[in-house]
C-alpha positions as CSV (number, residue, x, y, z in Angstrom):
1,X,56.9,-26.0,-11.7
2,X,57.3,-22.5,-12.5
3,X,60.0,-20.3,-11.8
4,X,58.5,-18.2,-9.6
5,X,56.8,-20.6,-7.4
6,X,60.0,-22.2,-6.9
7,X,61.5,-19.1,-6.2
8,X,59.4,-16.8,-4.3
9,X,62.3,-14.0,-4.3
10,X,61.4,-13.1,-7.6
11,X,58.8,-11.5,-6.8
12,X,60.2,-9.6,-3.6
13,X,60.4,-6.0,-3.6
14,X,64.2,-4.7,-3.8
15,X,64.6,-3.9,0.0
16,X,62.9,-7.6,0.4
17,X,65.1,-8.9,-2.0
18,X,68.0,-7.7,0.0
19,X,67.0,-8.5,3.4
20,X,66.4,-12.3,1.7
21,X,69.7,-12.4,0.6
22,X,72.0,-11.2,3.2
23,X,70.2,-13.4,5.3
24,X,70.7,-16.6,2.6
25,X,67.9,-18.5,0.6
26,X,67.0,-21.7,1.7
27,X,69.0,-24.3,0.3
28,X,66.5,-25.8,-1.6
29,X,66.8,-23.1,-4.1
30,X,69.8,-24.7,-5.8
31,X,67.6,-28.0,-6.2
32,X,65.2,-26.0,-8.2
33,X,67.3,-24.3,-10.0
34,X,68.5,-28.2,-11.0
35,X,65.0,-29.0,-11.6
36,X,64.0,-25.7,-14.1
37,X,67.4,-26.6,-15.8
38,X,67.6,-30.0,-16.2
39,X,71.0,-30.3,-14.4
40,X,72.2,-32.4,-11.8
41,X,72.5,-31.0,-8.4
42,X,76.3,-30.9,-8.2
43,X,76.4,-28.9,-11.3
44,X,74.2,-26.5,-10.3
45,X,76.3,-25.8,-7.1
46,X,79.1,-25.3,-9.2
47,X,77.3,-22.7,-10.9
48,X,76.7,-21.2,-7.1
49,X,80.7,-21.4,-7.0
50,X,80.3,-24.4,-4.2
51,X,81.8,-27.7,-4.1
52,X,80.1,-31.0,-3.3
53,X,81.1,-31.2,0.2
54,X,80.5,-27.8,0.8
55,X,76.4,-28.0,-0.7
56,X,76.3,-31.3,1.7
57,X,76.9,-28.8,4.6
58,X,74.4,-26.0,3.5
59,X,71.7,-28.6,2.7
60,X,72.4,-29.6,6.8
61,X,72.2,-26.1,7.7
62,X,69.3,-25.7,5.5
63,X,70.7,-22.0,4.1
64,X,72.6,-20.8,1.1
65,X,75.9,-18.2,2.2
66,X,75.5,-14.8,1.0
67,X,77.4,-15.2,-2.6
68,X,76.1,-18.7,-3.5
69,X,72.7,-16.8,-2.7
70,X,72.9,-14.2,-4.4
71,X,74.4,-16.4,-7.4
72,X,71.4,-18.8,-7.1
73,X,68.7,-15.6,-7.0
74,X,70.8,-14.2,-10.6
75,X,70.2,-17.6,-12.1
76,X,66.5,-17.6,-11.3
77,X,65.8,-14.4,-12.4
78,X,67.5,-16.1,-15.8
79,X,65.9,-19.2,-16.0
80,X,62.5,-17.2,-15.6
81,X,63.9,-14.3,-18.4
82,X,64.2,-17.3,-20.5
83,X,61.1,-18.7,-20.0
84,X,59.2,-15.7,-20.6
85,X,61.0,-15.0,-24.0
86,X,60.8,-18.7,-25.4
87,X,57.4,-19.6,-23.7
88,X,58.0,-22.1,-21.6
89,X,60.7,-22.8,-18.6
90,X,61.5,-26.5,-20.6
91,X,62.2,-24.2,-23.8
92,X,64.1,-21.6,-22.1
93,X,66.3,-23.6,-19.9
94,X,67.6,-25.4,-23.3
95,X,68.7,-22.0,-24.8
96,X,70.6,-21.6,-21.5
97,X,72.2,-25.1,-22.0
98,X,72.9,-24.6,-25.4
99,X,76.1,-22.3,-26.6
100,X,75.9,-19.2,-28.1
101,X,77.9,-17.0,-30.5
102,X,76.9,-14.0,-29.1
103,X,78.6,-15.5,-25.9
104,X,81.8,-16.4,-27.8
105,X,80.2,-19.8,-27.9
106,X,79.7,-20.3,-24.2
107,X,76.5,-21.7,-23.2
108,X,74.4,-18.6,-21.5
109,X,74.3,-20.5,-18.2
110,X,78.3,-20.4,-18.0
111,X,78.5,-17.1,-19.1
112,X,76.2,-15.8,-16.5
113,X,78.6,-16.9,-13.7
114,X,79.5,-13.0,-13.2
115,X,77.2,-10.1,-13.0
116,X,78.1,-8.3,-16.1
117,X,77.8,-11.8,-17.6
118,X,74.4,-12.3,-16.6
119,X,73.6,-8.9,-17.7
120,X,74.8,-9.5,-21.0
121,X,73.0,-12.9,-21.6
122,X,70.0,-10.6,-20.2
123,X,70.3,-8.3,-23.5
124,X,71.0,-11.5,-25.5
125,X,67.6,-12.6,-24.3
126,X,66.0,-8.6,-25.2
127,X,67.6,-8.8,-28.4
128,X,65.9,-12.3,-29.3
129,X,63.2,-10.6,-28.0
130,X,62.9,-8.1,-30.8
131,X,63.9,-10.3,-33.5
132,X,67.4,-9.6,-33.7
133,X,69.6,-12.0,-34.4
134,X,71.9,-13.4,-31.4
């Protein structure tokens, strides 16, 4: 499935975007993130900075928090990134996995566990991009 079928907020305007957030994504969003990655569910909601026990209770709830949200939205927007740059979400989603000097050998999906970290694997990605080496 595509990214942005799986996550609609990708597509949101900014003030959207917000609203969706502050309010938490459905918690289904960290499944798909699993599913566009290849990853097990309980390492994706380590990525979102949750524990096991703690995605068993927003899967009840049916609602991501605010953080683990807006963690979940800042993957998506890189799994998609990805995808777009090495043509297909399968493709992309293995760069993510895989590390990266650029990254100080980190895999990209590790390093994007901050903002300015995600921002930087975002120039990675531009750089690839247009043809510079990274």
């Amino acid at each position: 499935m595509p990214v942005r079928e799986a996550f609609p907020e990708l597509g949101y305007g900014v003030a959207d975007t917000v609203r969706a957030l502050r309010d938490g994504l459905p918690a289904s969003r960290a499944d798909a993130l699993a599913s566009a990655l290849d990853l097990p569910v309980s390492r994706v909601a380590g990525l979102l900075g949750m524990s096991a026990s703690t995605f068993s209770r927003r899967r009840r709830s049916g609602r991501l928090g605010r953080s683990e949200s807006e963690r979940a939205y800042r993957f998506g927007q890189l799994v998609e990134r990805a995808a777009e740059a090495f043509g297909t979400t399968e493709v992309g989603a293995e760069w993510l996995k895989r590390p990266n000097w650029a990254l100080g050998r980190e895999t990209p999906i590790e390093y994007a566990d901050t903002e300015p970290g995600a921002l930087h694997v975002d120039r990675v990605i531009g750089r690839i991009e247009h043809g510079i080496p990274s």
